[in-house]
C-alpha positions in Angstrom: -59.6 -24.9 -7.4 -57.4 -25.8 -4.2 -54.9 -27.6 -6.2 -54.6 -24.2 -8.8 -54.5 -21.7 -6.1 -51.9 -23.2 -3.9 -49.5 -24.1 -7.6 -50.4 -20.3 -8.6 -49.5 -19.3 -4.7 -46.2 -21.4 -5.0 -45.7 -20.4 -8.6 -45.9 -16.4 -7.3 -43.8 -17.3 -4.1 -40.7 -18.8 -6.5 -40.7 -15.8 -8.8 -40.6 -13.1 -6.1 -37.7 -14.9 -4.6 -36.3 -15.7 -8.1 -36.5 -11.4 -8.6 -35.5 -10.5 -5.2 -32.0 -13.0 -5.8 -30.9 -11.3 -9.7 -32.1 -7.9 -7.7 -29.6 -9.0 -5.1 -27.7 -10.3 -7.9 -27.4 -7.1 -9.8 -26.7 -4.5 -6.9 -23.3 -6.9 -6.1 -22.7 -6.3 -9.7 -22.9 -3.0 -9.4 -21.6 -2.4 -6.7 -18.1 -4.8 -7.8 -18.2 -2.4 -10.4 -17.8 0.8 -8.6 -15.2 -0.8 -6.5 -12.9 -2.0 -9.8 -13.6 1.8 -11.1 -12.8 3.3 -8.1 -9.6 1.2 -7.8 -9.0 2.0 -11.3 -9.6 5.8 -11.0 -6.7 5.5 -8.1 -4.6 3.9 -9.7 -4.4 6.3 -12.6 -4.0 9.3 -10.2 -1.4 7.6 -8.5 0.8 6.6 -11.1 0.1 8.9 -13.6 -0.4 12.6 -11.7 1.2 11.4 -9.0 5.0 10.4 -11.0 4.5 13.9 -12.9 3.9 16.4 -9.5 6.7 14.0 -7.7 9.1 14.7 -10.7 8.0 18.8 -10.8 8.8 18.9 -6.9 12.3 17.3 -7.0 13.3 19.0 -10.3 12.2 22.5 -8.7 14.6 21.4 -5.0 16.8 20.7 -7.7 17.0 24.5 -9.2 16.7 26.1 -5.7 20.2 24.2 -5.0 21.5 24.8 -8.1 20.6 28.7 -8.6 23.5 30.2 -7.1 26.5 28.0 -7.8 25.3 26.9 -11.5 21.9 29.1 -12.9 22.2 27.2 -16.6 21.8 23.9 -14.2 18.9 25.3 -12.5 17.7 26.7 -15.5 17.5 23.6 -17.1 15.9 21.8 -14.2 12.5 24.3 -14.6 12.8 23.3 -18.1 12.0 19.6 -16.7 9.7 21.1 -14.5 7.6 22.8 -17.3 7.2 19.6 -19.1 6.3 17.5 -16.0 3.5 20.0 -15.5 2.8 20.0 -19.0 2.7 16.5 -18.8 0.3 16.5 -15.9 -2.1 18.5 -18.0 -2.2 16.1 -20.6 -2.9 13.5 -18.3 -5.7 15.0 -16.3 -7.2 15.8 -19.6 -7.3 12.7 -21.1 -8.4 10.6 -17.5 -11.6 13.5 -18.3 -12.5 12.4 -21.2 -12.1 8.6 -20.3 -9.2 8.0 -23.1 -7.2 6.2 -19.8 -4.0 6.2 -21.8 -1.9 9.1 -22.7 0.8 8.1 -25.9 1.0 4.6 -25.4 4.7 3.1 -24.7 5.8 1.6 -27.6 9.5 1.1 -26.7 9.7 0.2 -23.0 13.7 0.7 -23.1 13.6 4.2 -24.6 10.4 5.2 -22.0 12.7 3.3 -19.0 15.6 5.6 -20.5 13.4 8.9 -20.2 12.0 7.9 -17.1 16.2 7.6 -15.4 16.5 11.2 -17.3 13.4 12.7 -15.4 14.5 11.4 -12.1 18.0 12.5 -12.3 19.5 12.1 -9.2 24.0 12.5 -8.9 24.4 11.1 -6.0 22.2 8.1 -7.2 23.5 5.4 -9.9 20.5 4.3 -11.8 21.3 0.8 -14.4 18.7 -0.7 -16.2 19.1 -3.6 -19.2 16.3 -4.8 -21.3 16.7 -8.3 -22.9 14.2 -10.0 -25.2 12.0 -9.0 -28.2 9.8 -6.3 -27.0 7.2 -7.0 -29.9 6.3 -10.3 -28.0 4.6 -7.8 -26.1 1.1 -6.5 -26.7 1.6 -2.5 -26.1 -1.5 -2.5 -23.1 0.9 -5.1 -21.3 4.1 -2.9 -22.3 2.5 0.2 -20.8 1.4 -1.6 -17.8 4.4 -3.0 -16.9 6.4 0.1 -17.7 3.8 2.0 -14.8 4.9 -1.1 -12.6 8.4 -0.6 -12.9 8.2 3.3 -13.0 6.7 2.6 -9.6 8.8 0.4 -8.0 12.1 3.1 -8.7 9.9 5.8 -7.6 9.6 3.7 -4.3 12.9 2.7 -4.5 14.5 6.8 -4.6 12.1 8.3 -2.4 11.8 6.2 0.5 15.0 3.6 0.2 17.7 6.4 0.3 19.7 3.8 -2.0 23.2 4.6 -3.8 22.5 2.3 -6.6 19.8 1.0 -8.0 19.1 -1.6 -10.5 16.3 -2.5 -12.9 16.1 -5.4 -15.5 13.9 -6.5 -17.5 13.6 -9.9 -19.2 11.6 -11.4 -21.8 10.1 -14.7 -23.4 8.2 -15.9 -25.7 5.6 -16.7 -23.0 7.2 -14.7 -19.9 7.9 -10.9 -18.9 10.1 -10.7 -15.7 11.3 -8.2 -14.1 13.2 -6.5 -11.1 14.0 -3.4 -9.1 17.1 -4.0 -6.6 18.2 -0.8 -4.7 21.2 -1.2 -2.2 19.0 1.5 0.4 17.7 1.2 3.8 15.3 -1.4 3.2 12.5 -2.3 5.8 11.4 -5.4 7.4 8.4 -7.9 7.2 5.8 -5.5 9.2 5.9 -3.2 6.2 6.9 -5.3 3.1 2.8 -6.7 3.7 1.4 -2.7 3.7 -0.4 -1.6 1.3 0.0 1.4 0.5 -1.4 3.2 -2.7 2.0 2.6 -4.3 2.2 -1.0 -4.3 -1.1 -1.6 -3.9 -1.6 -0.3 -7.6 1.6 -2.2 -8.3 0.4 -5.3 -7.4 -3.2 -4.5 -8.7 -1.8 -3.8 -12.8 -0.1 -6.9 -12.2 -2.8 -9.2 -11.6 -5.7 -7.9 -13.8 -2.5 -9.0 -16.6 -2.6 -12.3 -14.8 0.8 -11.6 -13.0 2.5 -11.0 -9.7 4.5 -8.6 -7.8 6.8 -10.3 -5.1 8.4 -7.4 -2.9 11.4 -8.3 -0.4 13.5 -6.2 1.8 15.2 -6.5 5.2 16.0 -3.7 7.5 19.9 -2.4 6.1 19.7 -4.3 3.1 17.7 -2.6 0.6 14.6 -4.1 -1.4 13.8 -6.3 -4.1 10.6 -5.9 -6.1 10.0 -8.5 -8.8 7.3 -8.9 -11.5 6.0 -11.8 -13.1 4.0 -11.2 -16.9 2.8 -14.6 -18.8 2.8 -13.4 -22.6 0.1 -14.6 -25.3 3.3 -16.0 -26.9 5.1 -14.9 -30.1 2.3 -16.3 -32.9 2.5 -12.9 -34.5 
């Protein structure tokens, strides 16, 4: 009777412990995630109602300048401001009802092309080139990596005060790369390390694709953000 109490004591003793640990086990689950949401959730806002009240704000400083010396100028800049709020709509719409994506990019040239047209800037030269076979690219990754890049010249034009900038984008059977080089004030190592929500959502959509983002800059001498994709490879 000794011998079966103290195996059914023991017994009872492992199991609590064994619950309490996948109780434990199940909270940090849980709780990982609400983190990867809220990250998520973030990073959507950022990018996506973030680009679209950016754009709507320059395009309307844009009109104000342009009203008296050219109105069919300014008048064309609400008309960009009308979509980018129309735009904005869509999105918050869609984040609602958890569809995440808006129309998916299918042609990351043509989106990087629309993208230089929404930030129109004349006093800033923006050049992009796209080598490679785009349908090496699953469309998730070619929407990601367009939200990287769209990003990185949104950085690049609102806080670099560049004349120039340049954005390329190569790719390989079993590689996307890609960089943004503006010719703007730059800043030096204290802040290439900050995480802002910028590049921390930069550098977040890189690595749930199993990427990087390097960033480099030095005080005078502008900044160079590069991405690094590996591709499933061109077995289509």
């Amino acid at each position: 009777m000794l011998v079966a109490t103290g195996l059914e004591e023991s017994l009872s003793r492992r199991i609590r412990e064994a619950a309490d640990a996948y109780h434990s086990f199940l909270l940090n689950q849980v709780f990982e995630a609400q983190e990867s949401e809220r990250r998520r959730i973030a990073r959507e806002l950022h990018d996506r109602i973030g680009h679209g009240t950016g754009v709507a704000h320059q395009q309307l400083a844009l009109a104000e300048a342009y009203r008296a010396a050219d109105p069919a100028r300014a008048s064309a800049k609400i008309v960009m401001v009308q979509q980018a709020i129309r735009e904005i709509m869509d999105n918050l719409r869609l984040m609602t009802s958890e569809l995440h994506r808006q129309a998916p990019v299918r042609n990351l040239e043509k989106s990087l092309l629309d993208l230089l047209e929404a930030v129109e800037d004349e006093s800033i030269s923006v050049v992009f080139d796209v080598n490679g076979d785009e349908s090496w690219v699953e469309p998730a990754v070619l929407e990601e990596t367009f939200l990287i890049l769209r990003e990185a010249v949104r950085n690049a034009l609102n806080h670099g005060a560049p004349t120039m900038v340049l954005v390329r984008v190569d790719i390989a059977p079993h590689q996307l790369t890609g960089s943004i080089q503006d010719n703007g004030r730059g800043f030096g190592p204290a802040r290439v390390g900050h995480d802002g929500v910028g590049l921390m959502s930069m550098r977040e959509r890189a690595e749930l694709l199993g990427g990087t983002v390097i960033i480099s800059s030095e005080p005078g001498a502008g900044c160079l953000v590069e991405l690094f994709l590996p591709l499933r490879g061109s077995g289509r």
